[in-house]
N, C-alpha and C positions, 0 to 999 in steps of 0.2 A: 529547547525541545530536542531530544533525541531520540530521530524516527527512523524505525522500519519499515519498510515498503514492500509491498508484495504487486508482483506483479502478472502479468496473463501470461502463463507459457508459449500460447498460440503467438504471439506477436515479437517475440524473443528474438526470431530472426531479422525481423526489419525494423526494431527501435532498441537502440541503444540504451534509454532509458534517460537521452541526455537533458529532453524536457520535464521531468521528473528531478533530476537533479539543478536544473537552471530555477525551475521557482521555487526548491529547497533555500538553495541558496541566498537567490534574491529576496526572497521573501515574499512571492505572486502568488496568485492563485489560491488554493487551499491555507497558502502559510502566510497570509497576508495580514494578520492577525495577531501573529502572535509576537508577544515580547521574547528577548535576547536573541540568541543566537538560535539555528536550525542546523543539527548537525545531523546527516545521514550514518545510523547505525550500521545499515543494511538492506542488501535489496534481495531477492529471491522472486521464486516462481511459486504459482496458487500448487505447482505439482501436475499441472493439467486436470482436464474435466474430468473429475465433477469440480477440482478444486479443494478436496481431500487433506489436500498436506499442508493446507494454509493456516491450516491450527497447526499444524506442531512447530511451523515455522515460525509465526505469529510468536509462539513462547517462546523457541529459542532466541530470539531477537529482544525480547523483553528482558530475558535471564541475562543477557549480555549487554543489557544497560539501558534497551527502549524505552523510554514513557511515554511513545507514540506508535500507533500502526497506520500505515496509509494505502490506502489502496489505492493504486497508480490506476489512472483515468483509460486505461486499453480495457480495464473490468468492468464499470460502470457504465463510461460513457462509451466503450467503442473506438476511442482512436486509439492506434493510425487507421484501419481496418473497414472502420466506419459500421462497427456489430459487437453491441456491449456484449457480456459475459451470461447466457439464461440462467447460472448460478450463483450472479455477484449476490441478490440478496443473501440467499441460505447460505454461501460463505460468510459473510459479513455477519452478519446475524449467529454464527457458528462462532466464529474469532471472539465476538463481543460476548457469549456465555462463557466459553473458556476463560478471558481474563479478566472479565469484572469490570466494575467499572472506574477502577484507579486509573485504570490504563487508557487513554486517547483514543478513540478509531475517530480516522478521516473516510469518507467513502469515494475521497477522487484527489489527485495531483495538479492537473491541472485542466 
């Protein structure tokens, strides 16, 4: 699998994104599933609210080799922050018309 990650802009200052790349890696959480390796494409930001730029990003991450998008768990589920994103759906649900469905959406990391 090789994934791009998008992640919450608002949280950029206090997560690193090290637990997003720890269960890429190890293979936890959302990638716990899958066969061979899990390599991170690429991470970025949704662009800030509304989350706007998570589609163009979404595809330049794909055009550059994704066959995966994951939304890192600061969008859905709220951590570190402990306050999902009020736009994860209609982003996610945005990303997944744009690329159809060859393409993977994960809706959390870990």
């Amino acid at each position: 699998m090789k994934v791009g990650i998008i992640r919450c802009m608002q949280t950029e200052d206090m997560c690193p994104a090290t637990s997003c790349f720890r269960v890429a890696n190890t293979k936890k959480a959302a990638f716990e599933n899958v066969e061979g390796e899990v390599e991170v494409m690429g991470i970025n930001s949704c662009g800030g609210c509304p989350g706007k730029k998570a589609v163009t990003r979404a595809v330049e991450m794909v055009r550059r080799g994704a066959d995966t998008i994951a939304f890192a768990s600061c969008i859905v589920k709220g951590t570190p922050i402990g306050y999902s994103c009020p736009h994860a759906k209609t982003m996610i649900q945005a990303v997944r018309n744009k690329l159809g469905e060859e393409i993977t959406i994960l809706d959390y990391t870990h």
